[in-house]
C-alpha positions as CSV (number, residue, x, y, z in Angstrom):
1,X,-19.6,-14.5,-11.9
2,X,-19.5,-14.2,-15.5
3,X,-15.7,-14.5,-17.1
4,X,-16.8,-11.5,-19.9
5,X,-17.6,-8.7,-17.4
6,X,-16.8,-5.6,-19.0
7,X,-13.8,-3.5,-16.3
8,X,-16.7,-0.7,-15.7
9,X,-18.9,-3.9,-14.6
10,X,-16.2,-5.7,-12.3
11,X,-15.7,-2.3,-10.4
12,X,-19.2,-2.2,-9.7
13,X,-19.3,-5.1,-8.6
14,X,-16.4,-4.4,-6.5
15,X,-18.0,-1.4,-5.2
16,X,-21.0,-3.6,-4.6
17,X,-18.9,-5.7,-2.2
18,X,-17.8,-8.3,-4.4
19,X,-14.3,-8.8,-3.8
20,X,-13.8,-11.5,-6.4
21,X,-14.2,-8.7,-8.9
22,X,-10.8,-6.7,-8.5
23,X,-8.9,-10.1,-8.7
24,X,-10.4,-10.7,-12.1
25,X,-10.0,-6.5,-13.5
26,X,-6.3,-7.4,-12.1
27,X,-5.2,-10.8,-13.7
28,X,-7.5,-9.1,-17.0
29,X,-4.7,-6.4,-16.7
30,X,-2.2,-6.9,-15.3
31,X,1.0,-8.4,-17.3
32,X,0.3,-5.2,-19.9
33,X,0.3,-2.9,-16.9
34,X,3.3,-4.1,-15.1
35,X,5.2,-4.7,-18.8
36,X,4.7,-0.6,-19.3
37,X,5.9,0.5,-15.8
38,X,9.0,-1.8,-16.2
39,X,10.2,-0.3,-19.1
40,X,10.4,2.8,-17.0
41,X,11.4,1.4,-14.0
42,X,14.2,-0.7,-13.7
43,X,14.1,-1.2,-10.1
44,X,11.8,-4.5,-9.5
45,X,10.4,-3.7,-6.0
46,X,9.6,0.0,-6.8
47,X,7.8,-1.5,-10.2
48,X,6.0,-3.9,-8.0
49,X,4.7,-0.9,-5.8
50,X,4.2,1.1,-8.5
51,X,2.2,-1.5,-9.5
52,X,0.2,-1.8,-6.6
53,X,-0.1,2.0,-6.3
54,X,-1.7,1.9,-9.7
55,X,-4.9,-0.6,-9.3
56,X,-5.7,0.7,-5.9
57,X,-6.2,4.1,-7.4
58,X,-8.6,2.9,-10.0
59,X,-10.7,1.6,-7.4
């Protein structure tokens, strides 16, 4: 799979069955994504399912 998807391509490729896809739109993502719901949330488990919460409801 190419490295320079764009995130609209990875989730159709997701969609299209391609689990490898949400892995990459997540580690694309994901330190500025947890780095803005920690400054909220001070509590490290609710941040991770927070977290969580957030990329499955992109998908």
């Amino acid at each position: 799979m190419k490295s320079k998807m764009t995130d609209y391509e990875l989730i159709k490729s997701f969609i299209n069955g391609n689990e490898r896809s949400i892995e990459l739109l997540i580690l694309r993502h994901k330190s500025k994504v947890y780095s803005y719901i920690s400054l909220y949330i001070r509590n490290r488990d609710l941040a991770d399912d927070i977290f969580q919460d957030t990329f499955l409801k992109v998908v």
